[in-house]
C-alpha positions as CSV (number, residue, x, y, z in Angstrom):
1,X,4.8,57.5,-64.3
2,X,4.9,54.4,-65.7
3,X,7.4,52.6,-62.9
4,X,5.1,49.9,-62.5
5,X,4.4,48.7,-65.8
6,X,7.6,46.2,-66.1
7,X,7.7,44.4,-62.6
8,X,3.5,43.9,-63.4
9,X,4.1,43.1,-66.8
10,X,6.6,40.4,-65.5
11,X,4.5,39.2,-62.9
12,X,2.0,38.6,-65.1
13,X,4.0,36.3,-67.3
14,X,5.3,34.4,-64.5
15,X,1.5,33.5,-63.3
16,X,0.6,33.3,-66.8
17,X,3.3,30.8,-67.8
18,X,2.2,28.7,-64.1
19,X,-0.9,28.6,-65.4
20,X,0.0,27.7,-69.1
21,X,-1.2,30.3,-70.3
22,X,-0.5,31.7,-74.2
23,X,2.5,33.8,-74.5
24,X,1.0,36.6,-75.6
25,X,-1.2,37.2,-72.6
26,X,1.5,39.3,-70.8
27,X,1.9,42.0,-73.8
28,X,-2.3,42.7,-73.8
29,X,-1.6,43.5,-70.4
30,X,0.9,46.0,-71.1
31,X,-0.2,46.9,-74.0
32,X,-3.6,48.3,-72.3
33,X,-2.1,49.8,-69.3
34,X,0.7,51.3,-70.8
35,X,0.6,52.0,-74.6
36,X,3.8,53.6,-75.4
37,X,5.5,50.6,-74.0
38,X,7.0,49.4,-77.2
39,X,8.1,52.6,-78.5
40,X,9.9,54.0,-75.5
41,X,11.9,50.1,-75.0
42,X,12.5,49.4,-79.0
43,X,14.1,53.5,-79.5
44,X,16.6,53.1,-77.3
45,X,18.3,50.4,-79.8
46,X,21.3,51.9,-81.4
47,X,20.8,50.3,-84.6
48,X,16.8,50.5,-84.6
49,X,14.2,47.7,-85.8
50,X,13.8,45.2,-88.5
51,X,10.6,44.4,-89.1
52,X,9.8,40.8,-91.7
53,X,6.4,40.3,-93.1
54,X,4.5,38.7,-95.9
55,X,2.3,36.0,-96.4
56,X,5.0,32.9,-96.5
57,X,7.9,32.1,-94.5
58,X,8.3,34.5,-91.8
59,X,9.2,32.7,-88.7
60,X,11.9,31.1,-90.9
61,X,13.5,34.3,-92.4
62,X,13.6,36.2,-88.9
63,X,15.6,33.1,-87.4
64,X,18.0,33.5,-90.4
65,X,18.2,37.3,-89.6
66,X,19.2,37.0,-86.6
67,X,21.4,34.4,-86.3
68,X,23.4,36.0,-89.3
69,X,23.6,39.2,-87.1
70,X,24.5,37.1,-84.6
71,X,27.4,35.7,-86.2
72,X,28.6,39.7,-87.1
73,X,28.7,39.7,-83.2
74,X,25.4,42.0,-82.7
75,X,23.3,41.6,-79.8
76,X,19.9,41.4,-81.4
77,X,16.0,41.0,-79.9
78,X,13.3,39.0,-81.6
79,X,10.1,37.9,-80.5
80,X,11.2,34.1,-80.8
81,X,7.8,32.4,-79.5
82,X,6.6,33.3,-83.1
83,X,4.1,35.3,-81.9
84,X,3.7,37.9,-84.6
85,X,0.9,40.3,-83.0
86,X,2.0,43.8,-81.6
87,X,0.9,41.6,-77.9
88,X,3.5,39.1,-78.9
89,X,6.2,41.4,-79.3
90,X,5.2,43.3,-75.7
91,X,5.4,39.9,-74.0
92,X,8.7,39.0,-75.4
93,X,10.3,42.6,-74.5
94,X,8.9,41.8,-71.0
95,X,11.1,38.6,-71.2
96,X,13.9,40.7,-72.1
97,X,14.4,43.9,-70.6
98,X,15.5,44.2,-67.0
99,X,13.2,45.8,-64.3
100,X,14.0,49.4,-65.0
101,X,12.8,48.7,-69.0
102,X,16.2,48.6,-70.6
103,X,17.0,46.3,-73.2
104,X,20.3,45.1,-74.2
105,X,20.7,44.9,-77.6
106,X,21.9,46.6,-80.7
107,X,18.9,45.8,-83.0
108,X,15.3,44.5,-83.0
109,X,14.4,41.7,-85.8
110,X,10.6,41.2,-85.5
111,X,8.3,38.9,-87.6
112,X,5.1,40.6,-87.7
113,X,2.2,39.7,-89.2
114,X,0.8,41.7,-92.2
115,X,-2.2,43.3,-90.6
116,X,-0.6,43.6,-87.0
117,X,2.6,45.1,-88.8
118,X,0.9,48.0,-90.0
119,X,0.1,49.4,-86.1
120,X,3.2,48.4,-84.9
121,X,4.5,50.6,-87.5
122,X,2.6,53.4,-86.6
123,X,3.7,53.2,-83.5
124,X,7.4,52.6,-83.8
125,X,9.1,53.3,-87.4
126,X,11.2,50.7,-88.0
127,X,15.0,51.2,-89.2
128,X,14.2,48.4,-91.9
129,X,11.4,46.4,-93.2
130,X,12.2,42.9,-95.4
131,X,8.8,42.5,-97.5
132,X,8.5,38.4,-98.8
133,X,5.6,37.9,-100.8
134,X,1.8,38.5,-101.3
135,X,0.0,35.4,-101.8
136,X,-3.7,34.1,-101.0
137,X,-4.1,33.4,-97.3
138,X,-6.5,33.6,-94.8
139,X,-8.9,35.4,-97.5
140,X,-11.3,35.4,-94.0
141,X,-9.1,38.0,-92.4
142,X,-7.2,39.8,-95.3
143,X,-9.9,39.8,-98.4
144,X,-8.5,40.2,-101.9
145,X,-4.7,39.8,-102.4
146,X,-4.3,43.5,-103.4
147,X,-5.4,44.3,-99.7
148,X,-2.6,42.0,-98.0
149,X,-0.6,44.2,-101.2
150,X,-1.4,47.4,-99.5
151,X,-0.7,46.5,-96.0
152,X,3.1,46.0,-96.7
153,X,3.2,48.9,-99.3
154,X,2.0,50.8,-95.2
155,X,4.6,48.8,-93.9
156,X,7.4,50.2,-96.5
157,X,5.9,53.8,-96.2
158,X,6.6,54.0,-92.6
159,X,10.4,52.4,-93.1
160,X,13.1,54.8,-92.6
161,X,16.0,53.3,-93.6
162,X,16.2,50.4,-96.3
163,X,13.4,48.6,-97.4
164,X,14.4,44.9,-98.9
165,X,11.9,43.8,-101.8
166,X,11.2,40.2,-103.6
167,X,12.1,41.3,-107.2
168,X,10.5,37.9,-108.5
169,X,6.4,38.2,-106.5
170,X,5.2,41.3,-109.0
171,X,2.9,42.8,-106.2
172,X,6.2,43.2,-103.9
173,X,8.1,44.5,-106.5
174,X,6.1,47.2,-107.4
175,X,6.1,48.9,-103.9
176,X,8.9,50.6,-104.5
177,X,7.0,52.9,-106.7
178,X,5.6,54.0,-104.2
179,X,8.3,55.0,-101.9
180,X,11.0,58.3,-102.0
181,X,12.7,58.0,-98.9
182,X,14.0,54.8,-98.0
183,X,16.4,52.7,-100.0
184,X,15.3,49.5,-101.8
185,X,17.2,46.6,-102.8
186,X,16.1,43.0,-103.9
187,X,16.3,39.8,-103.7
188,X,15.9,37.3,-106.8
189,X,15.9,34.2,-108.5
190,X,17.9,33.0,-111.5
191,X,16.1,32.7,-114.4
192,X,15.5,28.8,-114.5
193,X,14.2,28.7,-110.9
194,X,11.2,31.2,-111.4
195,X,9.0,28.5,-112.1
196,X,10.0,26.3,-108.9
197,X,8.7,29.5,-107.2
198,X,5.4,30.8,-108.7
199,X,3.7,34.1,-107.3
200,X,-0.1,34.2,-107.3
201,X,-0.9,35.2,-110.5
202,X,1.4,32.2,-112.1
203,X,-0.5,29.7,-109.7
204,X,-3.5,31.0,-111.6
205,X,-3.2,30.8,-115.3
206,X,-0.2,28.4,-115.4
207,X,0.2,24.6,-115.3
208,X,1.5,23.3,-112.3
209,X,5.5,23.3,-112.8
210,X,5.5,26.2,-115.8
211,X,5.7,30.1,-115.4
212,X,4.4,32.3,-117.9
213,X,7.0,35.0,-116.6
214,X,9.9,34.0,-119.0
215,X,12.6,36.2,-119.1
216,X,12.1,39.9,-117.0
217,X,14.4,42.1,-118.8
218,X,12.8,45.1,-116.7
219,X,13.9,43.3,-113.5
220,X,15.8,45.4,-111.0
221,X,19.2,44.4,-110.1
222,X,19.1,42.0,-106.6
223,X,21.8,42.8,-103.9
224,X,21.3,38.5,-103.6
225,X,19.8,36.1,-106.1
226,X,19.7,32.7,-105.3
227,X,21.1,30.7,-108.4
228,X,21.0,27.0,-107.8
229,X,19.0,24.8,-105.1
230,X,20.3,21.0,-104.7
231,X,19.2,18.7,-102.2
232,X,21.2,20.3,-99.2
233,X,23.0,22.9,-100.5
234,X,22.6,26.2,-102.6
235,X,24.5,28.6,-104.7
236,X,24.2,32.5,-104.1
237,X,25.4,35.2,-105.8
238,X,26.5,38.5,-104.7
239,X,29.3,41.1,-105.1
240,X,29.5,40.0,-108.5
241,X,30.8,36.6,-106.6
242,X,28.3,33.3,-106.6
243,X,29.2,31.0,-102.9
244,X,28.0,27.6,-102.9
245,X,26.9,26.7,-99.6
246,X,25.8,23.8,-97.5
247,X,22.1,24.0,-96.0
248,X,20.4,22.6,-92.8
249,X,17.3,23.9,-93.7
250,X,15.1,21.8,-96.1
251,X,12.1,23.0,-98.3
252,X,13.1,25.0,-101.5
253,X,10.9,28.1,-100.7
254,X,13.1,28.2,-96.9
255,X,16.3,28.6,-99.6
256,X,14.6,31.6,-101.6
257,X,14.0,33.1,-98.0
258,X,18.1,32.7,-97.2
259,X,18.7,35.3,-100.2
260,X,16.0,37.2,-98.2
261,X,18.0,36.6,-95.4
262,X,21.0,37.5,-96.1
263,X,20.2,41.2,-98.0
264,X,18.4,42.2,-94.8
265,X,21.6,40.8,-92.8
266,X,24.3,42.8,-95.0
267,X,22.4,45.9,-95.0
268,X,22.2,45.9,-91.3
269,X,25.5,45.2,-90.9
270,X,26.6,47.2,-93.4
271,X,25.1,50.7,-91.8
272,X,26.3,49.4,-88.3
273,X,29.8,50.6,-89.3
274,X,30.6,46.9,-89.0
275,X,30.7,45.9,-92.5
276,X,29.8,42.0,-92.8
277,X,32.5,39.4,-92.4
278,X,31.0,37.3,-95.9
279,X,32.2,34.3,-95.1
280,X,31.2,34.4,-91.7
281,X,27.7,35.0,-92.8
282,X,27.4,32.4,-95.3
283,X,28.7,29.7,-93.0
284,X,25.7,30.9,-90.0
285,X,23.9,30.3,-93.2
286,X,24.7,27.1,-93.9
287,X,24.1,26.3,-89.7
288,X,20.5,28.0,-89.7
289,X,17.9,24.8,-88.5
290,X,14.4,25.0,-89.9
291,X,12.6,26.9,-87.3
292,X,10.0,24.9,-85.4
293,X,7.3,23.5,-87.9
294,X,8.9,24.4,-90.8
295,X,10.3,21.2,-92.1
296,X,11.6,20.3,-88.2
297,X,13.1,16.9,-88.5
298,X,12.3,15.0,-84.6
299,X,13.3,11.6,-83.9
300,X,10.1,9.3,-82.8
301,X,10.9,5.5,-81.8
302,X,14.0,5.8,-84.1
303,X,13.2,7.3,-86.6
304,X,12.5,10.9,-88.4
305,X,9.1,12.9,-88.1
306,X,9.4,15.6,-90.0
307,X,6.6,18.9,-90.1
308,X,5.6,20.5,-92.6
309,X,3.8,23.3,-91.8
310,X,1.0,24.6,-95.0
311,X,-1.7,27.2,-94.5
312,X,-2.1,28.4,-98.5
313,X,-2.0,26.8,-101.8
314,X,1.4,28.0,-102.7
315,X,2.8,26.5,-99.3
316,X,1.3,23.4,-99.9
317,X,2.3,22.9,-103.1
318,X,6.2,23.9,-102.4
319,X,5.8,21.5,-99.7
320,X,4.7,18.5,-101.8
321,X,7.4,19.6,-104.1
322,X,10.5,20.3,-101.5
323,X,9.4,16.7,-99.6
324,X,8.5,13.9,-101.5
325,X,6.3,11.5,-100.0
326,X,8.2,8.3,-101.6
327,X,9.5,6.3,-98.6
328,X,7.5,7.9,-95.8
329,X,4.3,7.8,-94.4
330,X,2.3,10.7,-94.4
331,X,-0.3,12.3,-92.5
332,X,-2.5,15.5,-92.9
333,X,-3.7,17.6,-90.2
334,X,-5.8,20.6,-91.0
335,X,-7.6,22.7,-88.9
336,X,-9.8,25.8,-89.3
337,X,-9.0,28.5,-86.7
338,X,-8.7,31.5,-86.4
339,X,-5.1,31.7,-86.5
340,X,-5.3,29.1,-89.6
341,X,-8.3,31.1,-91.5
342,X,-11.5,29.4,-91.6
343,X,-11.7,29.4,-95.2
344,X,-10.4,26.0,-96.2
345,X,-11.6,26.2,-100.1
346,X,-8.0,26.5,-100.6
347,X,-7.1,23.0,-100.5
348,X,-8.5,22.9,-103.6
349,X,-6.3,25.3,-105.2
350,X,-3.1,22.4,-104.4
351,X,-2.8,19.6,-106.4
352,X,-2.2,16.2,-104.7
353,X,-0.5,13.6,-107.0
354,X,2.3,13.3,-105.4
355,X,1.0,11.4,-103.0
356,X,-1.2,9.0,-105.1
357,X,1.5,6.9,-105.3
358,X,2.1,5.7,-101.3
359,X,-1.3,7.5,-100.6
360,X,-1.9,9.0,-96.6
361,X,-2.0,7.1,-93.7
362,X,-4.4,9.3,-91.5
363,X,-5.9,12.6,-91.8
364,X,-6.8,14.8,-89.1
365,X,-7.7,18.1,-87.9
366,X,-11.1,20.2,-87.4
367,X,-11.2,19.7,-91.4
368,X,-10.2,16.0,-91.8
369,X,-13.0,15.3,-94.2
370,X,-12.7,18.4,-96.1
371,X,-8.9,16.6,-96.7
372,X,-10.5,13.5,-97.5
373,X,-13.1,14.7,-100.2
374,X,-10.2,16.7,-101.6
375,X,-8.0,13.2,-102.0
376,X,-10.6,11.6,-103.3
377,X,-10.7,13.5,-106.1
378,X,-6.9,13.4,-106.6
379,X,-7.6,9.5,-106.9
380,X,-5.1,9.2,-103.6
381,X,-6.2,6.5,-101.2
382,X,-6.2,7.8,-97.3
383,X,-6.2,4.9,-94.3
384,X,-8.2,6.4,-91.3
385,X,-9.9,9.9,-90.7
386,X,-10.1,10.8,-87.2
387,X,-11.0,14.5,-86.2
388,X,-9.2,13.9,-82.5
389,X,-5.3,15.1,-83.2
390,X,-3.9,13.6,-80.2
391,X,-5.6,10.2,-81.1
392,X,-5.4,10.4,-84.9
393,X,-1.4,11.0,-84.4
394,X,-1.3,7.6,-81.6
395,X,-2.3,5.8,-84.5
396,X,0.1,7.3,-87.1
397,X,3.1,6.6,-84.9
398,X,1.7,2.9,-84.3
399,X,0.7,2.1,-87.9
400,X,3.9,3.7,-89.4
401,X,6.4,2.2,-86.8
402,X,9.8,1.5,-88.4
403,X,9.2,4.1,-91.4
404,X,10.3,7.7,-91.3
405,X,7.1,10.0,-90.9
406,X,6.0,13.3,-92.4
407,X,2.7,15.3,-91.2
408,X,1.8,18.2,-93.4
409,X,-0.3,20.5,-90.7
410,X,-2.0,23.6,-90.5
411,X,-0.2,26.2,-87.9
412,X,-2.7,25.6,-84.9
413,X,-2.8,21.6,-85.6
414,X,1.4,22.0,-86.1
415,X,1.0,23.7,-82.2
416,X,-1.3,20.4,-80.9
417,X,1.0,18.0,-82.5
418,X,4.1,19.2,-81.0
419,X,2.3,19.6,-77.7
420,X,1.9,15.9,-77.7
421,X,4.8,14.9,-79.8
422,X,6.7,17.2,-76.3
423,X,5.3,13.9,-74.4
424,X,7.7,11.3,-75.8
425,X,10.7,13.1,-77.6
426,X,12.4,16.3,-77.2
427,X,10.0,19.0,-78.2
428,X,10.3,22.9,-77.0
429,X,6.5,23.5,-76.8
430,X,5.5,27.0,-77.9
431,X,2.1,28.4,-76.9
């Protein structure tokens, strides 16, 4: 009956990618004229779907994932454009499978955002679900924190098979309450890092750098807890056995997400009947690049330009923290989309100090004086505001030539800067 929907759905992307079109254009398509789409193509995966959500770090944990599957010698589908709507995941299976509808692969690892997670889960149950954290984002779209809390307690309800918790972000940890079917396992943090890593509550009635948490005697045991983080490498423990490993990926908070990572990986692997090769996994660890925006290091006339991507006062402030700004100039570019949330009263939620000392070279963005305000009251000089992106970045890369360059951006600026960033270095554009 439905015959036709692959070889239109393909079409479609091949006139939609002529055109430059988004990449999720081709899954609305599908998605309309053929609902059960995605169910009937995911169920035919011998070792079902992962599905990652939470407010921070998704794109980043779902490329770990999968290239420590990868490195167990699974075949394994993900909806790499980083779009996380049900319509992303459509268009990428349409990329994918060949023109009778079959996929080949062993499992599906999908980053999904909270909201659009919950219907993709009542549409197709997944195998697993790795839950991150629950922190104030996009209050526009979500509302209150304990609404974004309940959307991935839906998510966990609908899992079948393990569901992988962050033992350390309180309003995680307690979903498993709520659950009597699946199994639940953790991932953690030693002791003295808790404060490097605040959840919500922390960020509101503690001092930057402090956590009123203390000790958690209560704590659930952690299939992975991340012990140590140094400047490029980390220390993990598990099977009573802590591996020090070299990291490619920078920003502390990507590191928490690698003991994330890496329970989701094993417990995959682990029902697969192929039990993981441990070694093997921590060294696909250790080659795991930041995915794009998240701390990508490019090379501009010579030197580094490194993105930082921040869309909520805990990702700002890990990013401050995980990049200092001595030695390079910075820019900030924030915009107010819809894909970034138009409520911007966040910014002043992040404390800016760390910058006071070699101040910002140009701000940007549909929100540039917002930025600017905010600095001012942070006492940290800014050069040049320019609401243009394209323009605003011409001027960084002139003004900073000979210095390495870091721009913290919201998602859709993160987009427009690599668009034009794609014109003189190598840059895959994603739309």
């Amino acid at each position: 009956m439905f015959s036709f929907t692959v070889p239109l759905g393909k079409l479609v992307r091949a006139v939609s990618r002529l055109r430059g079109g988004g990449s999720a254009l081709p899954g609305l398509v599908v998605e309309k004229i053929d609902p059960g789409f995605m169910q009937r193509t995911l169920s035919s995966l011998p070792h079902g779907v992962a599905v990652v959500s939470g407010t921070n770090g998704k794109t980043t944990t779902t490329k770990m994932v999968v290239e420590l599957l990868e490195s167990q010698g699974l075949k394994v589908f993900t909806n790499r454009t980083g779009s996380n709507f049900t319509r992303g995941v459509a268009a990428a299976l349409l990329g994918e499978v060949d023109w009778r509808g079959r996929l080949d692969a062993d499992v599906a690892v999908l980053e999904l955002d909270e909201a659009h997670a919950v219907h993709f889960v009542n549409k197709v149950p997944p195998r697993y679900c790795l839950l991150l954290n629950v922190l104030r984002d996009q209050l526009d779209r979500f509302g209150e924190i304990d609404a974004t809390a309940m959307l991935l307690q839906r998510i966990a309800e609908r899992t079948t098979g393990t569901v992988v918790l962050n033992r350390e972000d309180p309003r995680v940890a307690r979903i498993a309450g709520a659950l009597s079917g699946p199994e639940v396992l953790y991932f953690g943090l030693d002791e003295s890092l808790r404060s490097t890593f605040p959840n919500d509550d922390d960020m509101r009635t503690a001092a930057p750098g402090t956590s009123p948490r203390g000790d958690v005697p209560d704590s659930p045991a952690a299939d992975v807890v991340l012990r140590r983080v140094g400047t490029d490498d980390a220390d993990f423990e598990f099977d009573g056995t802590r591996v020090a490993t070299h990291m490619k990926l920078r920003g502390v908070y990507n590191i928490f997400n690698a003991a994330a990572a890496l329970v989701l990986a094993r417990s995959i692997t682990g029902a697969s009947g192929r039990p993981g090769d441990a070694a093997k996994l921590v060294k696909a660890l250790s080659e795991v690049a930041p995915a794009f925006g998240r701390g990508e290091s490019l090379t501009v006339d010579g030197q580094p330009l490194e993105l930082v991507l921040v869309k909520n006062p805990s990702g700002f402030r890990l990013g401050l923290k995980s990049f200092p700004a001595k030695g390079y100039a910075s820019m900030i570019a924030i915009n107010d989309n819809y894909a970034d949330g138009r409520d911007m009263s966040w910014l002043w939620d992040v404390e800016f100090d760390s910058l006071r000392e070699d101040g910002v070279e140009v701000l940007t963005g549909v929100r540039a004086y917002d930025m600017a305000l905010r600095l001012q009251y942070d006492e940290v000089r800014f050069g040049s505001v320019d609401t243009d992106i394209p323009a605003a970045l011409a001027e960084f890369i002139r003004g900073s030539a000979g210095k390495p360059k870091r721009v913290f951006c919201t998602y859709t600026a993160m987009l427009a800067i690599r668009r034009e960033l794609s014109k003189i270095t190598t840059v895959e554009v994603v739309s």
